[in-house]
C-alpha positions in Angstrom: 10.5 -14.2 -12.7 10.3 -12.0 -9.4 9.6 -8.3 -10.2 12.2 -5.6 -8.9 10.4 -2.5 -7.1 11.5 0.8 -7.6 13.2 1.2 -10.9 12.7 3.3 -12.4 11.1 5.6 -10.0 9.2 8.6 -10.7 8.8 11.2 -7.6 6.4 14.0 -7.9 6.8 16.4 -5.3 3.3 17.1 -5.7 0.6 15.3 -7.6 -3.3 14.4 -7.5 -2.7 11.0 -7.4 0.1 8.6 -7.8 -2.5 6.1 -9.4 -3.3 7.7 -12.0 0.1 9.1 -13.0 1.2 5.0 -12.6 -2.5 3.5 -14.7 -1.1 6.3 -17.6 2.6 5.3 -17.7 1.3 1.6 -17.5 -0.9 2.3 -20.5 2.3 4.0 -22.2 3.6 0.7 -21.6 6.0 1.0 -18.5 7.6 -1.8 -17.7 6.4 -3.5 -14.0 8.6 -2.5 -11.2 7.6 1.1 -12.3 6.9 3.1 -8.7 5.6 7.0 -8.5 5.2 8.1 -4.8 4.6 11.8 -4.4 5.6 14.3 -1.2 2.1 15.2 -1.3 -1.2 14.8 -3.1 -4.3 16.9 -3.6 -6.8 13.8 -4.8 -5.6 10.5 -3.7 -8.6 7.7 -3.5 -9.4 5.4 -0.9 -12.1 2.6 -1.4 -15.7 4.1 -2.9 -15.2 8.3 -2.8 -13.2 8.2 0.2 -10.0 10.5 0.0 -6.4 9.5 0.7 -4.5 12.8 1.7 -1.8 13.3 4.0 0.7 16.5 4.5 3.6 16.5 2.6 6.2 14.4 3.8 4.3 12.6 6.5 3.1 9.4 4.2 3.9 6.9 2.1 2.4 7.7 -1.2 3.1 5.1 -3.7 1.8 3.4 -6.8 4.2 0.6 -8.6 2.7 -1.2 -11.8 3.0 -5.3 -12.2 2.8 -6.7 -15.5 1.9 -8.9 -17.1 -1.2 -10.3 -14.8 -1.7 -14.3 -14.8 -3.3 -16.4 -12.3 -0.1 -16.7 -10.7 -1.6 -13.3 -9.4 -5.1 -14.1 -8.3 -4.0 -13.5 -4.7 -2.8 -10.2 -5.0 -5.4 -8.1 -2.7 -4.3 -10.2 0.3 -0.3 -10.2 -1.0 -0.2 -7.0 -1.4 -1.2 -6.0 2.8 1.0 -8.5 4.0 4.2 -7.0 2.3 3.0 -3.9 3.8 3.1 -5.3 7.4 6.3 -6.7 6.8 7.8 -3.4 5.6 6.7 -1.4 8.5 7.2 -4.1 11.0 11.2 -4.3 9.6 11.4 -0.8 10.5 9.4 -0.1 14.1 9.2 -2.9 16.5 5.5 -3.2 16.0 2.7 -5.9 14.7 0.6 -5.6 11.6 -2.6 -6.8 11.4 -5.0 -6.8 8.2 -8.5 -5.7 8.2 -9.7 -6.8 4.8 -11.0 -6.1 2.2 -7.4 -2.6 2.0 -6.4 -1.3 5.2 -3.3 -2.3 7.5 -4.1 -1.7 11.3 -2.0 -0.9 14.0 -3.4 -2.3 16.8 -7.5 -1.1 16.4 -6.4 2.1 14.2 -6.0 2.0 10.7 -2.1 2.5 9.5 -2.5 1.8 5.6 -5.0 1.5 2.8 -4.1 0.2 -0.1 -6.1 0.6 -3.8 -5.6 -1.8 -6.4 -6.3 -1.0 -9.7 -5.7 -3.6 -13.3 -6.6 -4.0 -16.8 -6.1 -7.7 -17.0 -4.4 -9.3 -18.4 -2.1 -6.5 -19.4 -1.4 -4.7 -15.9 -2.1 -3.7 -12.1 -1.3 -0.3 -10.3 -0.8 -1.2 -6.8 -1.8 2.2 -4.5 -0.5 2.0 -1.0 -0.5 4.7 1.4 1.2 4.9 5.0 0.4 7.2 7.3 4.6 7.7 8.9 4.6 10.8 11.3 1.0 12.4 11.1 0.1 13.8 14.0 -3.6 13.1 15.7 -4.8 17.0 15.4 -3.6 16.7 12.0 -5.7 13.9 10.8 -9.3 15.7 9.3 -11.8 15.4 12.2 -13.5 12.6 10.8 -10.7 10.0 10.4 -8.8 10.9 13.9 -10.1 7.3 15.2 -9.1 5.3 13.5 -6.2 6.5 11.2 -2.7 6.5 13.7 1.0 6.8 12.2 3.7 4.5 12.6 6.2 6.7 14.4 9.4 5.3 14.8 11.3 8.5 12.5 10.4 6.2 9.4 10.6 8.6 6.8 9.1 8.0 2.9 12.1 7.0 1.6 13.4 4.4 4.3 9.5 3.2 4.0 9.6 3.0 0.5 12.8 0.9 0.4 11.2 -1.2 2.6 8.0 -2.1 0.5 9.6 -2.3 -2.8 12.0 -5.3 -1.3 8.7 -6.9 0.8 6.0 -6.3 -2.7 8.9 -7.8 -4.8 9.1 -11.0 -2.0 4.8 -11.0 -1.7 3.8 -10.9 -5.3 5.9 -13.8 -6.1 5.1 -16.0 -3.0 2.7 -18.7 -3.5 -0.9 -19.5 -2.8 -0.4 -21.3 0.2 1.8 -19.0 1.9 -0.5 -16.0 1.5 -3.2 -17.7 2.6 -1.2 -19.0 5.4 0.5 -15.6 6.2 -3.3 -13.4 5.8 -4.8 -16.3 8.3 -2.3 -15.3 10.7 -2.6 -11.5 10.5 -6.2 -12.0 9.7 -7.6 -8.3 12.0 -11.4 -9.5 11.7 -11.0 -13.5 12.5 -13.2 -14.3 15.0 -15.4 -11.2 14.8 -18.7 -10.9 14.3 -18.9 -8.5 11.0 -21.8 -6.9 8.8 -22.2 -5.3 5.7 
């Protein structure tokens, strides 16, 4: 059974991190579908101890919980980027790319990042921030290339609208279409890559 985004929702206007308020209400027992976004937060993560801020109002910052995990869901860190693209792509005439292993690009800049966090087989917080109207100068000095903003007058709740309807499509869609959809959007095929 597909999983309805967005209800209920929980908005904080500001928080440290809409992961963690979404990994406590999932241990509370939450039912999936669950989202928390916040205006604003003062210790979002990003992959290793990276931080994920933004100022208020100029992101999407939004955790929803799935539940219950199966295999059905192995694909998840590549579903979950390509229902990002397709949510700001229905908004702003624009092409998403996906530079894995959690970021959305914009071209060469990085729009997105997303975090996924689970206690299988009981649950998953899905953390995705969008950068939506941050200005350059804005952006800490060290992330001004390559963070960008998708522009447009996308605001957090037209954005969030939008991914709640595209996660609900994406987490439900089958093995060989995500594979199929990631090879297409796929930012580092071709590319000569090191680690």
């Amino acid at each position: 059974m597909a999983t309805r985004f967005g209800d209920p929702h929980h908005h904080h206007d500001l928080t440290g991190s809409t992961n963690a308020i979404a990994k406590e209400l999932a241990a509370e027992g939450a039912p999936s579908g669950t989202v928390v976004t916040a205006s604003e937060q003062s210790a979002g993560r990003g992959r290793g101890d990276r931080v994920w801020g933004a100022p208020a109002g100029a992101a999407l910052l939004y955790s929803a919980i799935l539940r219950p995990l199966d295999l059905s869901h192995l694909l998840l860190p590549l579903a979950v980027p390509l229902a990002v693209c397709e949510a700001c792509e229905s908004l702003v005439d624009v092409e998403c790319r996906v530079k894995w292993p959690n970021d959305v690009w914009l071209g060469e800049r990085k729009l997105s990042g997303i975090l996924i966090e689970a206690r299988p087989p009981e649950w998953a917080v899905i953390g995705v921030g969008v950068n939506l109207s941050i200005e350059p100068q804005q952006f800490p000095a060290d992330l001004r290339w390559p963070a960008t903003s998708l522009g447009g007058g996308v605001t957090p709740a037209s954005m969030r609208s939008a991914l709640d309807a595209a996660l609900g499509e994406w987490v439900a869609a089958g093995p060989e279409r995500v594979l199929t959809e990631f090879r297409a959007r796929d930012a580092l095929a071709g590319r000569e890559i090191g680690w």
